[in-house]
Every structure is written in C-alpha cells, then in structure tokens.
C-alpha positions in Angstrom: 90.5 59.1 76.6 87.7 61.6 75.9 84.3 59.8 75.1 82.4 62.9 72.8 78.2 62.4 72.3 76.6 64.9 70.0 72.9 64.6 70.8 70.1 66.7 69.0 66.6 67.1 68.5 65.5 67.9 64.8 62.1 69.3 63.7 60.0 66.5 62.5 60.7 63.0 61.4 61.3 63.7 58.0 64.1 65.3 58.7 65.2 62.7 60.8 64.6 60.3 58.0 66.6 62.5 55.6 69.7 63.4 58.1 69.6 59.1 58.5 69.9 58.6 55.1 72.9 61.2 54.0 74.5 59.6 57.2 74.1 55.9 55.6 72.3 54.7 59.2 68.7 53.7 59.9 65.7 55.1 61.9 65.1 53.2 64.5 61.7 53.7 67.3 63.1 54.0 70.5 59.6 54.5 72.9 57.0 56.4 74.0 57.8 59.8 75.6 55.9 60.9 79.4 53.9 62.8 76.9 52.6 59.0 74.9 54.3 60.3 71.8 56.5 58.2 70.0 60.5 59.1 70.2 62.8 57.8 66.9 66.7 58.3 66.3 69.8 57.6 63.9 73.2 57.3 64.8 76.4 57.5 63.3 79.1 57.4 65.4 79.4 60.0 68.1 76.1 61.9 66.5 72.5 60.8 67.5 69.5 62.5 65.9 66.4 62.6 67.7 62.2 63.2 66.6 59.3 63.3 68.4 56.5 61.8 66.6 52.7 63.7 66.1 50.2 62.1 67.4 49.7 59.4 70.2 52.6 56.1 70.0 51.3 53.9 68.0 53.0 50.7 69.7 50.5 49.9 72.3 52.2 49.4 75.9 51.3 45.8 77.5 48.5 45.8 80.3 51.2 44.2 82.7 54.7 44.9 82.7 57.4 42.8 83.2 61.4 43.6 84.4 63.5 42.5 80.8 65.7 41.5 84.4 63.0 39.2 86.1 63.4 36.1 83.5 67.4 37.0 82.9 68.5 33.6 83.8 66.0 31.7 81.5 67.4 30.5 78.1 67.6 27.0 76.4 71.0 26.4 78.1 70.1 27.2 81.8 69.3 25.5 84.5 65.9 25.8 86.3 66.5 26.5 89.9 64.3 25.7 93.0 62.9 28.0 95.8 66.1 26.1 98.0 68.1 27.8 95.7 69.7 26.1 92.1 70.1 22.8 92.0 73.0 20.6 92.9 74.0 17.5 91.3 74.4 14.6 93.8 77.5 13.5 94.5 78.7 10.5 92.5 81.2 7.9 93.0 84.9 9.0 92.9 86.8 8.1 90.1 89.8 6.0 90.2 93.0 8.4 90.3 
C-alpha cells in the first residue's frame, strides 16, 4: 500500500482560510514556530495546507512545562500507584470451588 502526503505552505492565512473553506475542512492552530510565530493548517485527506502567522504567537507558552506523557496513567478510572510500585490487592479468602 502506498501512503501519499501532499504538504504545502501558502502565502498568508487568508489564503489558508479560503483553500479550507472550498475544501469543506477547518483551520486549525497548530503552535508556535522556533521563530515565536504562530503555525495554522487544513486538511483534507492526503492534502495539508500550511500558514505562518505575522506577528509574535499569540497563545502564550506556560512558565513550566510539563511531558502530555508524565501524568499518562492519571484518569478517573486508574489506580494511584506507590513509590513500591502499583498497588496490590491483598489476598482474600479462596472461594469454595
């Protein structure tokens, strides 16, 4: 199977915006560049648009960052863990066979 990406950079957002809409797909801000200026795309299948904003990003980067990986196992339906490593149940009695 042959996996095909068509990846280009267009002028300004605008025409970003308008390529996004005659494709029937959203803009969507992806980050800031090395350079602190922001970077936006639209996709549509195999094609992906891209725009580098003017100016400096306007999402402001937190003071400390943290890995998305560092809290992975957190969620409403897992278990905390100790520094001995996750908790174990105790064993109870054995049921009758």
């Amino acid at each position: 199977m042959t996996a095909v990406c068509d990846l280009r950079e267009v002028a300004t957002l605008a025409e970003l915006r308008a390529w996004a809409l005659a494709h029937g797909t959203r803009v969507r801000y992806l980050g800031p560049t090395l350079e602190d200026r922001p970077l936006y795309a639209a996709t549509r299948g195999p094609a992906t648009r891209v725009a580098v904003g003017t100016g400096p990003d306007p999402h402001p980067r937190p003071i400390v960052w943290h890995s998305p990986l560092e809290h992975l196992g957190e969620g409403p339906d897992s278990r905390p863990t100790s520094p001995d490593g996750p908790r174990r149940k105790p064993p109870g009695p054995a049921s009758p066979g």
